[in-house]
C-alpha positions as CSV (number, residue, x, y, z in Angstrom):
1,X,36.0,-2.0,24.8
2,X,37.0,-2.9,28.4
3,X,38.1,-6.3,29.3
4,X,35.8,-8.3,31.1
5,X,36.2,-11.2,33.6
6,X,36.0,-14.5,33.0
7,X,32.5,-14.4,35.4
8,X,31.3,-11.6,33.3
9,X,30.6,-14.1,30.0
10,X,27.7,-16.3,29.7
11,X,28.1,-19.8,30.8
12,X,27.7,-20.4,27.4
13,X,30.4,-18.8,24.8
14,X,29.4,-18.2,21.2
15,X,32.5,-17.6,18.3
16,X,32.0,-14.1,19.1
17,X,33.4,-14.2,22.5
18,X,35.9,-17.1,21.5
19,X,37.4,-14.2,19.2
20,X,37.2,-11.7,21.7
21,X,39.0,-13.4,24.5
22,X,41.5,-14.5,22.3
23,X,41.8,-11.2,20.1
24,X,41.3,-13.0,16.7
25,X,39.0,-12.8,13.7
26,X,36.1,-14.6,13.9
27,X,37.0,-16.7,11.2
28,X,40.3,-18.3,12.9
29,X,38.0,-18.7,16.1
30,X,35.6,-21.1,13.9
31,X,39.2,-22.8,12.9
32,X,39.8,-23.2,16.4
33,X,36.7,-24.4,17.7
34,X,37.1,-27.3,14.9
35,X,40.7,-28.5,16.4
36,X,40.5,-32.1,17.9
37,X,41.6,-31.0,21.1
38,X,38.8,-28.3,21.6
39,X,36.3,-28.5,24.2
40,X,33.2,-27.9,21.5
41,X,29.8,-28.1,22.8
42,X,27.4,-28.7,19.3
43,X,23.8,-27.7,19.2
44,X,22.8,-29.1,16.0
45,X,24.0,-26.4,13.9
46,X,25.4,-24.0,16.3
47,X,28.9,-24.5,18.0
48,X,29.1,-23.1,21.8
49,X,31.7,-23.8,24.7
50,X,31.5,-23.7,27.9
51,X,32.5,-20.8,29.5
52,X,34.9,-23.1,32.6
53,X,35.9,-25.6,30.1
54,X,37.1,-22.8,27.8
55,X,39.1,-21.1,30.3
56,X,40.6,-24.6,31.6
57,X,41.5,-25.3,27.5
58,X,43.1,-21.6,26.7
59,X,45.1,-22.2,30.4
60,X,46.5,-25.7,29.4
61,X,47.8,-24.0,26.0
62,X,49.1,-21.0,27.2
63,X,51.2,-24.1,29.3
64,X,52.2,-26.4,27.1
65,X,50.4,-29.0,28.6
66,X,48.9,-31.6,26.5
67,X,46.4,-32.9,28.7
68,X,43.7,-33.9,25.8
69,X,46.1,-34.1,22.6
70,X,48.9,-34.4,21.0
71,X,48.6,-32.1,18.5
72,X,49.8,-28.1,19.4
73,X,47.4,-25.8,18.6
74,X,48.8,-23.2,16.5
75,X,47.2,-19.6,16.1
76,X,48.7,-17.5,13.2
């Protein structure tokens, strides 16, 4: 699969892209849209992100910063 640009996903991101952008299983990307810290957009049943806020969210993490929590998010 070729790696797309951040312009190239919907506005939108479902858990499927969430995994593929962060090369995990689907399941640990549904753990990681339920950390406090996590810019989760709900839609009744379904869990989205924005595509900007995402980006913004994996960027502070990949820095250390801890602009919206505390709590480290940790990926095993």
């Amino acid at each position: 699969m070729q790696a797309q640009t951040v312009e190239n996903y919907p506005l939108m991101l479902k858990v499927e892209h969430v995994s593929e952008i962060v090369g995990c299983s689907k399941r640990v990307a549904y753990e990681l849209m339920e950390h406090p810290n996590f810019p989760l957009v709900r839609m009744g049943r379904l869990k989205r992100v924005q595509r900007e806020a995402f980006f913004q969210w994996l960027s502070s993490q990949a820095n250390g910063s801890s602009n919206h929590s505390p709590h480290a998010v940790t990926i095993l």
